[in-house]
PyMOL Python script that loads the backbone (N, CA, C, O; Angstrom):
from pymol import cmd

cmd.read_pdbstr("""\
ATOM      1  N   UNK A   1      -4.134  -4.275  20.781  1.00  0.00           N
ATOM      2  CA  UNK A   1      -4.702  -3.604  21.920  1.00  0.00           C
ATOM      3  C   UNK A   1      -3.735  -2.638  22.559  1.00  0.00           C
ATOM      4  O   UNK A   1      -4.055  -1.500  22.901  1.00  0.00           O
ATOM      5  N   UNK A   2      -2.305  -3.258  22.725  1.00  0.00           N
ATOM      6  CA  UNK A   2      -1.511  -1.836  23.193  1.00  0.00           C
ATOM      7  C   UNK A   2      -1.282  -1.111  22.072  1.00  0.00           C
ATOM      8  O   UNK A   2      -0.230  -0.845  22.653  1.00  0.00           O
ATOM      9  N   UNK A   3      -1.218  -0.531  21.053  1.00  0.00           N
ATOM     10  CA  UNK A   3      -0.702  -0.101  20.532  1.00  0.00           C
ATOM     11  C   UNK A   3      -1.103   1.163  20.815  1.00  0.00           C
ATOM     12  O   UNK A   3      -2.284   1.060  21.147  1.00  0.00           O
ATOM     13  N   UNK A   4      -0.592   2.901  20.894  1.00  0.00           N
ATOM     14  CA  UNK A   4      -0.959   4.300  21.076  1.00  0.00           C
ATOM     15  C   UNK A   4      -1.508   4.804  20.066  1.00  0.00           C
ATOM     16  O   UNK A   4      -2.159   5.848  20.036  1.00  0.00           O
ATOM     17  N   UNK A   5      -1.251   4.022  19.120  1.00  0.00           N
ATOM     18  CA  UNK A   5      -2.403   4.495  17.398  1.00  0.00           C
ATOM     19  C   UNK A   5      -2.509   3.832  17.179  1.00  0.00           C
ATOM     20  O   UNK A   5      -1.509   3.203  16.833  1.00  0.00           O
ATOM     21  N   UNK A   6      -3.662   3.258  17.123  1.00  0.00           N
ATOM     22  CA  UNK A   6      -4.419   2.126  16.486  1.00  0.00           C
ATOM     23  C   UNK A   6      -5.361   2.827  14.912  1.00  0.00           C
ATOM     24  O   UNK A   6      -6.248   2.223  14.309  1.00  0.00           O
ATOM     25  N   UNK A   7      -4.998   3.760  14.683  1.00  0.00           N
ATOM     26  CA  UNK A   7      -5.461   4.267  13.817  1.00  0.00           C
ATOM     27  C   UNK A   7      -4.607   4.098  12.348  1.00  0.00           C
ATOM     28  O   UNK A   7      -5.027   4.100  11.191  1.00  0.00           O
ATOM     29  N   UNK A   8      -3.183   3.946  12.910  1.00  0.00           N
ATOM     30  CA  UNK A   8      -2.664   3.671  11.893  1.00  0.00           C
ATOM     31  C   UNK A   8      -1.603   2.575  11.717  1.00  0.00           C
ATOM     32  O   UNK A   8      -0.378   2.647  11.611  1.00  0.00           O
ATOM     33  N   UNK A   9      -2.603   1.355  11.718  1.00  0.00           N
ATOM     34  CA  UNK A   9      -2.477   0.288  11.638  1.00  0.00           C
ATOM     35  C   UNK A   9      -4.035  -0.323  10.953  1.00  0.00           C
ATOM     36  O   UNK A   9      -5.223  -0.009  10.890  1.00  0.00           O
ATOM     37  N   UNK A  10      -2.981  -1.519  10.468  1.00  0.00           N
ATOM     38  CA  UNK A  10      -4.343  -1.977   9.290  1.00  0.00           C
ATOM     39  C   UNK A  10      -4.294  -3.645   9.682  1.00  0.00           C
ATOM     40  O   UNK A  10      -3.204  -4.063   9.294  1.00  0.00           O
ATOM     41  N   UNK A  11      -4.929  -4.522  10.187  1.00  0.00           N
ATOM     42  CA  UNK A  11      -5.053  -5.698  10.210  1.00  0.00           C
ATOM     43  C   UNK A  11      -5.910  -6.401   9.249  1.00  0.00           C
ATOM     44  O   UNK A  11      -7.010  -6.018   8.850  1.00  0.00           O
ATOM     45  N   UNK A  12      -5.114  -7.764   8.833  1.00  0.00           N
ATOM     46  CA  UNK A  12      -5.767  -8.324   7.484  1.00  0.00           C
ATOM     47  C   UNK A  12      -6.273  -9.612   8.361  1.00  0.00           C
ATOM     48  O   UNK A  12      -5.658 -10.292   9.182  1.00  0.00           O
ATOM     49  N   UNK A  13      -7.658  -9.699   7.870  1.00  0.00           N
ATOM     50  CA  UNK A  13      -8.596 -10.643   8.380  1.00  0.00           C
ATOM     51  C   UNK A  13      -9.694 -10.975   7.772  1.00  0.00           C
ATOM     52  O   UNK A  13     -10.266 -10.075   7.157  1.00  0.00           O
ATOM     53  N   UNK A  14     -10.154 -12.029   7.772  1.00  0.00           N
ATOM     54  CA  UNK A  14     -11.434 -12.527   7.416  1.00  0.00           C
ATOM     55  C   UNK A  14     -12.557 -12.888   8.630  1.00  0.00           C
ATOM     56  O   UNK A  14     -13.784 -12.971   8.580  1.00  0.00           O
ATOM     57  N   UNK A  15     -11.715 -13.045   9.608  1.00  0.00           N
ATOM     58  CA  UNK A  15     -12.717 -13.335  10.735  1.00  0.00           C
ATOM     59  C   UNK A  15     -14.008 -12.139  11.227  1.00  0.00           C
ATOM     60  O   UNK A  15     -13.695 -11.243  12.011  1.00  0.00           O
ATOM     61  N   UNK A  16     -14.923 -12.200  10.884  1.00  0.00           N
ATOM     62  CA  UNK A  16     -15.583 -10.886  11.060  1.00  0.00           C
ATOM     63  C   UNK A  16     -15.944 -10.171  12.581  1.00  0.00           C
ATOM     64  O   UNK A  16     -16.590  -9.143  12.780  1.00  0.00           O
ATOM     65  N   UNK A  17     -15.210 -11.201  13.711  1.00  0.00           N
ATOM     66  CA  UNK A  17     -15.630 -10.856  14.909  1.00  0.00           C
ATOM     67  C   UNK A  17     -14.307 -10.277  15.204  1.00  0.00           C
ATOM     68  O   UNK A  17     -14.439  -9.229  15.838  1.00  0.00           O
ATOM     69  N   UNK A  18     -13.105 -10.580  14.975  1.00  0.00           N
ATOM     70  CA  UNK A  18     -11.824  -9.640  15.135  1.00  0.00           C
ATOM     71  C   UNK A  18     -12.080  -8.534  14.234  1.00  0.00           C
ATOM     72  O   UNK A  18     -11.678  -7.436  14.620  1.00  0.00           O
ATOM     73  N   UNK A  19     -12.645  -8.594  13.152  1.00  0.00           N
ATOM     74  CA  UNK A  19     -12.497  -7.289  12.443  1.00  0.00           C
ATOM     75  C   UNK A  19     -13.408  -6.367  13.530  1.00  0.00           C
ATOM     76  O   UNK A  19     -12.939  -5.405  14.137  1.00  0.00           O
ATOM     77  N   UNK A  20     -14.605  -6.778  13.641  1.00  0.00           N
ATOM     78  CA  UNK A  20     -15.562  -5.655  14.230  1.00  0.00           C
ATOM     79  C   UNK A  20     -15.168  -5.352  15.436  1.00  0.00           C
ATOM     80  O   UNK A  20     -15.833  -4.461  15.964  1.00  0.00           O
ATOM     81  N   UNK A  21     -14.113  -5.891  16.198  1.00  0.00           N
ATOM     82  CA  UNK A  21     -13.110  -5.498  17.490  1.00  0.00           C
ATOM     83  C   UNK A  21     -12.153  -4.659  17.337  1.00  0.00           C
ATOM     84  O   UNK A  21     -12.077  -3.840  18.253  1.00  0.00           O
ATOM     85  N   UNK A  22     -11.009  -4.507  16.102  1.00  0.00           N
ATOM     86  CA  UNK A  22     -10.270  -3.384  16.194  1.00  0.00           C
ATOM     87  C   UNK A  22     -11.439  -2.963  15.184  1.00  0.00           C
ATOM     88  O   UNK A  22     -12.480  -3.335  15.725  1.00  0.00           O
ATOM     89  N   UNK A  23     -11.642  -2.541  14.338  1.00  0.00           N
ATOM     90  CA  UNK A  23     -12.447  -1.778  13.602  1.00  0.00           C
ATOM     91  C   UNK A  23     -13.355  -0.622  15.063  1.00  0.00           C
ATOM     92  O   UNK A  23     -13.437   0.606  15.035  1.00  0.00           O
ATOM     93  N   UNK A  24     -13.760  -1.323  15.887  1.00  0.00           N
ATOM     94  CA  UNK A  24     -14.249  -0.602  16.752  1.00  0.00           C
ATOM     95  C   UNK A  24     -13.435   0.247  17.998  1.00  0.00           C
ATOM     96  O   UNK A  24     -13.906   0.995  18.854  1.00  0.00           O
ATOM     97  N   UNK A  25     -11.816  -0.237  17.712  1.00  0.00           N
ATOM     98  CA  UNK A  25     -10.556   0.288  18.497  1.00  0.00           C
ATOM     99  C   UNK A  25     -10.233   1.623  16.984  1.00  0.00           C
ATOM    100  O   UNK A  25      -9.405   2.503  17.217  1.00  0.00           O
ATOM    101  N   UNK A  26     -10.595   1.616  16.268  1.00  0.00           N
ATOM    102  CA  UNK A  26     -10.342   2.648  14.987  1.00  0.00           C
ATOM    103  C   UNK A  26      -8.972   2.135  13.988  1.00  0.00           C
ATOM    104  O   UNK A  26      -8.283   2.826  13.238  1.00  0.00           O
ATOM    105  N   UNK A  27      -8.907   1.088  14.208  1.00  0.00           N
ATOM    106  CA  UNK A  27      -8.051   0.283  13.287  1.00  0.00           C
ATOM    107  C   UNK A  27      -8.525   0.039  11.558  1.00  0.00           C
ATOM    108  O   UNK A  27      -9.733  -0.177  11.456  1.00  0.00           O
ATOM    109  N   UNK A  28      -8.055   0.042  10.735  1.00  0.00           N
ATOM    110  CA  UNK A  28      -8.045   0.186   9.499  1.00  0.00           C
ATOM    111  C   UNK A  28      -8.278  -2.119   9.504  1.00  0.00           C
ATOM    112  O   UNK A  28      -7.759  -2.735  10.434  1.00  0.00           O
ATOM    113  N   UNK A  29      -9.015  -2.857   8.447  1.00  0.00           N
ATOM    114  CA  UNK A  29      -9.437  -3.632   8.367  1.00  0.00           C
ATOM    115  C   UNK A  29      -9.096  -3.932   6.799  1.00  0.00           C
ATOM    116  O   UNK A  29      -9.524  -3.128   5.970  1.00  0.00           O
ATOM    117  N   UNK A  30      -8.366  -5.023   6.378  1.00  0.00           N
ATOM    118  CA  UNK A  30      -8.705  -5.548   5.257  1.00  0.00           C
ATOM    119  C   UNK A  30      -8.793  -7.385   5.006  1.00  0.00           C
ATOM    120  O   UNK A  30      -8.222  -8.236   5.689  1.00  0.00           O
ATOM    121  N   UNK A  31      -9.689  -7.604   3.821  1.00  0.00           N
ATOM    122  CA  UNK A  31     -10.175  -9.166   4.211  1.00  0.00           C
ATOM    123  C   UNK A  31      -8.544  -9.650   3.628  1.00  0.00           C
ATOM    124  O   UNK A  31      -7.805  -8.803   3.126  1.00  0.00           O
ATOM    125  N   UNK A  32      -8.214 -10.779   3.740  1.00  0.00           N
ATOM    126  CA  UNK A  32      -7.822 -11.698   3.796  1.00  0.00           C
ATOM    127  C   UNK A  32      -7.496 -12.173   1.953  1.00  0.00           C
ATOM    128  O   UNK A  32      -6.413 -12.469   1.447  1.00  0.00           O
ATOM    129  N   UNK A  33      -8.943 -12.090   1.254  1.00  0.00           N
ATOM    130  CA  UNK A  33      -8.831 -12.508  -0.145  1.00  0.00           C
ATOM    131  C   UNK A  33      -8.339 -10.902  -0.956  1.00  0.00           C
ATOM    132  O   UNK A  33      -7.656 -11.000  -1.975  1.00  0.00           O
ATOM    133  N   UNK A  34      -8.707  -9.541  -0.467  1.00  0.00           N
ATOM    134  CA  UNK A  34      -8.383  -8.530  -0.808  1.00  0.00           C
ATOM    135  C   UNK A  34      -6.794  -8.261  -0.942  1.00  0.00           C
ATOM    136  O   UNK A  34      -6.152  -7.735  -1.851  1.00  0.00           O
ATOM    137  N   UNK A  35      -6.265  -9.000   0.708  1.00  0.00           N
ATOM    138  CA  UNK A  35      -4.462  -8.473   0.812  1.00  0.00           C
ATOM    139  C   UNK A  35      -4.203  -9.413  -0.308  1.00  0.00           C
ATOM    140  O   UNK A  35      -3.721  -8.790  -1.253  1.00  0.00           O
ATOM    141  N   UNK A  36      -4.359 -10.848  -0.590  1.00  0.00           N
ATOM    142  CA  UNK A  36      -3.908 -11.809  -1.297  1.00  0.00           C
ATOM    143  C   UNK A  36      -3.853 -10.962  -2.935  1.00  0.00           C
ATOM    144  O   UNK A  36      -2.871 -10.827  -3.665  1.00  0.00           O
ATOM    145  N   UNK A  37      -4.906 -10.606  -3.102  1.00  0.00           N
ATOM    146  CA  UNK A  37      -4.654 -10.172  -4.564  1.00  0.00           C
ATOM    147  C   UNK A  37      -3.668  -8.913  -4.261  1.00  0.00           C
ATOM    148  O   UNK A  37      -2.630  -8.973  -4.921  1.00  0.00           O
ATOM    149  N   UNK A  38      -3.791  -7.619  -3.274  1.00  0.00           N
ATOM    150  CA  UNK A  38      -2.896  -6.999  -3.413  1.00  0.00           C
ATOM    151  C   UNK A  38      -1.622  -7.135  -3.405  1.00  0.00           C
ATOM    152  O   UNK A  38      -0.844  -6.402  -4.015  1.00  0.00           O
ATOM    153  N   UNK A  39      -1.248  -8.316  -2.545  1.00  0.00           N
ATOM    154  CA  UNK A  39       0.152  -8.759  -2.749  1.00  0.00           C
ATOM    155  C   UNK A  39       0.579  -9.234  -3.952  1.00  0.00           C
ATOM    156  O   UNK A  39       1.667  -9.050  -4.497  1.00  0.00           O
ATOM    157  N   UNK A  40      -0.460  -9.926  -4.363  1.00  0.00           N
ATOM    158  CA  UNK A  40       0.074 -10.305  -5.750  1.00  0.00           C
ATOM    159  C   UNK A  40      -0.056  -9.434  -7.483  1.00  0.00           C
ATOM    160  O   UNK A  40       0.441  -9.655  -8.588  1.00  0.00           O
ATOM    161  N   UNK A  41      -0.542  -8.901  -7.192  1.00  0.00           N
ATOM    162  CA  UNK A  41      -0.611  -7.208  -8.004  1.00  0.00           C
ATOM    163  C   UNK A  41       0.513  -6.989  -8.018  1.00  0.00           C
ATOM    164  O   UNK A  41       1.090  -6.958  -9.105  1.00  0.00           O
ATOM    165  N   UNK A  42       1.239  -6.753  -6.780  1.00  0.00           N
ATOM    166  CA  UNK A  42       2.179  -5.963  -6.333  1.00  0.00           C
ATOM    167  C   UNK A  42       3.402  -6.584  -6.537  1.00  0.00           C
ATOM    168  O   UNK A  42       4.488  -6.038  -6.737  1.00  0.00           O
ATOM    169  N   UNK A  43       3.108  -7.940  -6.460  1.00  0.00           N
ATOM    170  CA  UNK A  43       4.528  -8.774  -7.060  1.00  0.00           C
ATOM    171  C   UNK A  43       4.762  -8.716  -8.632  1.00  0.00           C
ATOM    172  O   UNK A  43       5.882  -8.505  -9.097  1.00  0.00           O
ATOM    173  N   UNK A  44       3.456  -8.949  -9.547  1.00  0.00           N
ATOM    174  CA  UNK A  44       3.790  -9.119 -10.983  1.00  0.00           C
ATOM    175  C   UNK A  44       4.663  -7.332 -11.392  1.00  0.00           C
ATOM    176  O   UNK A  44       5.399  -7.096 -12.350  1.00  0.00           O
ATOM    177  N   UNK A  45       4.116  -6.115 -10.005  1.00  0.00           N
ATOM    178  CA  UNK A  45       4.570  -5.055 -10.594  1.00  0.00           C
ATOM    179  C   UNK A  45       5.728  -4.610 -10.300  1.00  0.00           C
ATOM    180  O   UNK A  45       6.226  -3.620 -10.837  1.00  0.00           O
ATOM    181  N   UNK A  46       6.477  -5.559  -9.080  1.00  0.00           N
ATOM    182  CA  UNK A  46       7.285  -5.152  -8.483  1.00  0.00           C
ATOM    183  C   UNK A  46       8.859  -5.038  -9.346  1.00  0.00           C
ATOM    184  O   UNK A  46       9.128  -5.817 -10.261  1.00  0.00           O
ATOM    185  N   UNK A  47       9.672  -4.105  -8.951  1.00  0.00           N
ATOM    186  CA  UNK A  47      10.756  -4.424  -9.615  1.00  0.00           C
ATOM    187  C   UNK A  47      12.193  -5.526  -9.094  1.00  0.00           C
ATOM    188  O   UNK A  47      12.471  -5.514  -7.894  1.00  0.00           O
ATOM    189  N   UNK A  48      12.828  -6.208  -9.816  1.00  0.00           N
ATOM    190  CA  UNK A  48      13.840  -7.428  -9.179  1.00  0.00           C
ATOM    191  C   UNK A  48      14.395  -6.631  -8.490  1.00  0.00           C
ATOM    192  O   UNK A  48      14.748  -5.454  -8.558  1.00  0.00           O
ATOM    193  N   UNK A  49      14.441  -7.756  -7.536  1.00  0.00           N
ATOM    194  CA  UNK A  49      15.598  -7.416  -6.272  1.00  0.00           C
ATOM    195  C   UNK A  49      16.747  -7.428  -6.930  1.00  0.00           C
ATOM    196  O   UNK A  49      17.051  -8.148  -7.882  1.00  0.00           O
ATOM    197  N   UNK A  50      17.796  -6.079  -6.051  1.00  0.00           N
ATOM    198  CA  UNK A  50      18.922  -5.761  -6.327  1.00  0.00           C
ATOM    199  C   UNK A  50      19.802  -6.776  -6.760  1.00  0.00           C
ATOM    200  O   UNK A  50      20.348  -6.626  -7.853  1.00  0.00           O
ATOM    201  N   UNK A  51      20.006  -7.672  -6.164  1.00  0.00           N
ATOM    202  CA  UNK A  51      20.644  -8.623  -6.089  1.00  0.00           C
ATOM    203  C   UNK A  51      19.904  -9.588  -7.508  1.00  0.00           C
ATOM    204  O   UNK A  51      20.084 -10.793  -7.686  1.00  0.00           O
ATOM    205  N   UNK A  52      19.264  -8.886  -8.180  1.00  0.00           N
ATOM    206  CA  UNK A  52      18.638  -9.792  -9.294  1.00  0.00           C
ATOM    207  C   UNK A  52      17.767 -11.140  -8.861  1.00  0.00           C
ATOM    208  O   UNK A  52      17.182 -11.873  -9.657  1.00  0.00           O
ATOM    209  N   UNK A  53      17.807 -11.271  -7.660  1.00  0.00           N
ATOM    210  CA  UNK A  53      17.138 -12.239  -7.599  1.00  0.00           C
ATOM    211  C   UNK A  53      15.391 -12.595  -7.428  1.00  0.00           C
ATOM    212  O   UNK A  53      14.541 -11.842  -6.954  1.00  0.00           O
ATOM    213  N   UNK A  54      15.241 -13.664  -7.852  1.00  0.00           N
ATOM    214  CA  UNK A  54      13.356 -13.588  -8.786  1.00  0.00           C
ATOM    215  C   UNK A  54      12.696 -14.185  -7.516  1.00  0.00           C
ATOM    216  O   UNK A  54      12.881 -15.369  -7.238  1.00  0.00           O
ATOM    217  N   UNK A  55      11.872 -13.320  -6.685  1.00  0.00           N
ATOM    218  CA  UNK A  55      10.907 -13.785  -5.579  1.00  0.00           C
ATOM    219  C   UNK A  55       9.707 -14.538  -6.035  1.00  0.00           C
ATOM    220  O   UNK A  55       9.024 -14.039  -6.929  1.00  0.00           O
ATOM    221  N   UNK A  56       9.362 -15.731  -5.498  1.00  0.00           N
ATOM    222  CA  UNK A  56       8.358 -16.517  -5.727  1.00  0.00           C
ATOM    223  C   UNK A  56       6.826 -15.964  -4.832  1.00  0.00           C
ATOM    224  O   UNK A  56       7.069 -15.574  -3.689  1.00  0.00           O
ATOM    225  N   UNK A  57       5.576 -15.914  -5.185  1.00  0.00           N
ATOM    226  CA  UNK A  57       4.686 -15.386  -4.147  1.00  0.00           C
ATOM    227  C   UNK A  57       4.861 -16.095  -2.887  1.00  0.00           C
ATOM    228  O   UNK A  57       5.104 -15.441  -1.872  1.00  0.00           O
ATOM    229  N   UNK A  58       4.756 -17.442  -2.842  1.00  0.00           N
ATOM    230  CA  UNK A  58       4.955 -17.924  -1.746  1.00  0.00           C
ATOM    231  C   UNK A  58       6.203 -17.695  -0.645  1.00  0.00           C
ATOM    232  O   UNK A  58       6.164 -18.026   0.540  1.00  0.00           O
ATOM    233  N   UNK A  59       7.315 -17.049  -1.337  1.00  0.00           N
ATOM    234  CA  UNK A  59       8.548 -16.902  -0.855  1.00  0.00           C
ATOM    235  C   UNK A  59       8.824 -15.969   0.118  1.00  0.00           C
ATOM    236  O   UNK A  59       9.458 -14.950  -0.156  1.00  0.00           O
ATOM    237  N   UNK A  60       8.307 -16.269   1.524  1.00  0.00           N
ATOM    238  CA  UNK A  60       7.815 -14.767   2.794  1.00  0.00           C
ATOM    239  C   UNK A  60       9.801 -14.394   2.858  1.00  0.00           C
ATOM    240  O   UNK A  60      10.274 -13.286   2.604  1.00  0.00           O
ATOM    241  N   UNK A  61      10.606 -15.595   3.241  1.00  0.00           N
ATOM    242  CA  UNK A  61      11.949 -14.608   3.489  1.00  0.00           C
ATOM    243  C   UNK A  61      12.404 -14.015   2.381  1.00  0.00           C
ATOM    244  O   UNK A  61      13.202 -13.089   2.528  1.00  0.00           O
ATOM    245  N   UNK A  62      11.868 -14.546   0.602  1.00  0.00           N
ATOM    246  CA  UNK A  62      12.589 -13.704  -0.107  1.00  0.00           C
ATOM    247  C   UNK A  62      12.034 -12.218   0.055  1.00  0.00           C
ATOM    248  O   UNK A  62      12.718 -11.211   0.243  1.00  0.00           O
ATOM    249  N   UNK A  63      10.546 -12.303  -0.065  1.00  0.00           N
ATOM    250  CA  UNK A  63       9.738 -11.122   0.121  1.00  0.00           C
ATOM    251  C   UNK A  63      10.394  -9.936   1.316  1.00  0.00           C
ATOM    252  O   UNK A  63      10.416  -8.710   1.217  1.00  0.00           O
ATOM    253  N   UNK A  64      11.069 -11.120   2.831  1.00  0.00           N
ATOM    254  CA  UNK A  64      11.292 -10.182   3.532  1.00  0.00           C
ATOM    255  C   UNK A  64      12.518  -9.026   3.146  1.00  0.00           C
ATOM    256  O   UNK A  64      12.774  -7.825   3.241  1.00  0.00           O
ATOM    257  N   UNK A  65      12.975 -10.102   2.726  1.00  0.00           N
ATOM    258  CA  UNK A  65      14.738  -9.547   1.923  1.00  0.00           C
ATOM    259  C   UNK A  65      14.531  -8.509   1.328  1.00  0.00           C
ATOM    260  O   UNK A  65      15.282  -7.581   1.627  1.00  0.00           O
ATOM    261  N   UNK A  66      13.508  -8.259   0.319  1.00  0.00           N
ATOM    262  CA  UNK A  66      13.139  -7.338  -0.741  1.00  0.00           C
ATOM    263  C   UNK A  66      12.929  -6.036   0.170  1.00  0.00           C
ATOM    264  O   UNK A  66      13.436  -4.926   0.013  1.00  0.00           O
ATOM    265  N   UNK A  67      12.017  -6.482   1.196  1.00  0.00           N
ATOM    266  CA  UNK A  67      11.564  -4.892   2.218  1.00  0.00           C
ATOM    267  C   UNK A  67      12.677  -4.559   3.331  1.00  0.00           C
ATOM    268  O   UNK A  67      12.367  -3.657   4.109  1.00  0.00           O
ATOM    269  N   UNK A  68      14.027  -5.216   3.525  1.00  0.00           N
ATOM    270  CA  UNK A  68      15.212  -5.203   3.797  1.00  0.00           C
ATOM    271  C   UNK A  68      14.578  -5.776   5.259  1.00  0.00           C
ATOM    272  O   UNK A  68      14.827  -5.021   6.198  1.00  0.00           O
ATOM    273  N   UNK A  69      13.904  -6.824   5.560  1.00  0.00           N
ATOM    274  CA  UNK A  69      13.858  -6.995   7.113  1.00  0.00           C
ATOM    275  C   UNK A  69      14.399  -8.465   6.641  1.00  0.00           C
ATOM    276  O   UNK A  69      14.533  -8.948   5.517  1.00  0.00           O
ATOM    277  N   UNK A  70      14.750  -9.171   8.423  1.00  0.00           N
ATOM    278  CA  UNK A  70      15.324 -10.282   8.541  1.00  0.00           C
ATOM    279  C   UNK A  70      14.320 -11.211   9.567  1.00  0.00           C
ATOM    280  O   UNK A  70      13.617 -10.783  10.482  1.00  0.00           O
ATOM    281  N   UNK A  71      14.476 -12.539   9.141  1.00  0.00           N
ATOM    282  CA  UNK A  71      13.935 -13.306   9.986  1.00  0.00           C
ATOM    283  C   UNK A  71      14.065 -13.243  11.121  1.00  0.00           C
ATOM    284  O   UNK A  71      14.839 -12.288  11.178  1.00  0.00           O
ATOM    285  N   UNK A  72      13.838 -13.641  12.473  1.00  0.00           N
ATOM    286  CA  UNK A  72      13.974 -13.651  13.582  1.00  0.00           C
ATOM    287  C   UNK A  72      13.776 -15.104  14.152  1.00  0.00           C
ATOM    288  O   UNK A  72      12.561 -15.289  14.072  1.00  0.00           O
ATOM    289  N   UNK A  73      14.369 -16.240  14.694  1.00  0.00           N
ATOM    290  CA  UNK A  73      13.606 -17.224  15.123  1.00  0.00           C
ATOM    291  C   UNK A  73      13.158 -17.235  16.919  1.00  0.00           C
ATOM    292  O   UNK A  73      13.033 -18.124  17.761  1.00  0.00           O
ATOM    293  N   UNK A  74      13.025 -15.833  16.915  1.00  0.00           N
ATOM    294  CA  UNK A  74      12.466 -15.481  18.572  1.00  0.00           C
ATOM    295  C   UNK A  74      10.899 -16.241  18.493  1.00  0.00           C
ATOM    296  O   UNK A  74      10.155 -16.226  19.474  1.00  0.00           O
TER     297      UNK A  74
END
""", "prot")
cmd.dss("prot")
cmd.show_as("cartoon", "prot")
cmd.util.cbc("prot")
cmd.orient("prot")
């Protein structure tokens, strides 16, 4: 809701009453079973991390590592 572009931002959801809420703020919408396969597309295509090391799908901090962000425990 705050955001100054909501246009370019994409929220992944299945709930169809949040979707039809930003969808109606002009937010970009994808389901839930759609991101799942794209993530995982995207892993069998991805190339090893620098560090050689082999990310598991389930693995969100290796994943984060890969897109160079860090956990936060805020």
């Amino acid at each position: 809701e705050s955001s100054r572009d909501p246009r370019g931002l994409t929220v992944v959801t299945s709930d169809r009453r949040l979707a039809l809420a930003v969808r109606w703020r002009g937010t970009s919408v994808v389901r839930s079973g759609e991101f799942r396969r794209q993530i995982e597309e995207a892993a069998h295509c991805a190339p090893p991390a620098e560090d050689g090391e082999d990310i598991e799908i389930d693995d969100l901090e290796g994943w984060m590592r890969y897109f160079g962000e860090t956990m936060n425990d805020e």
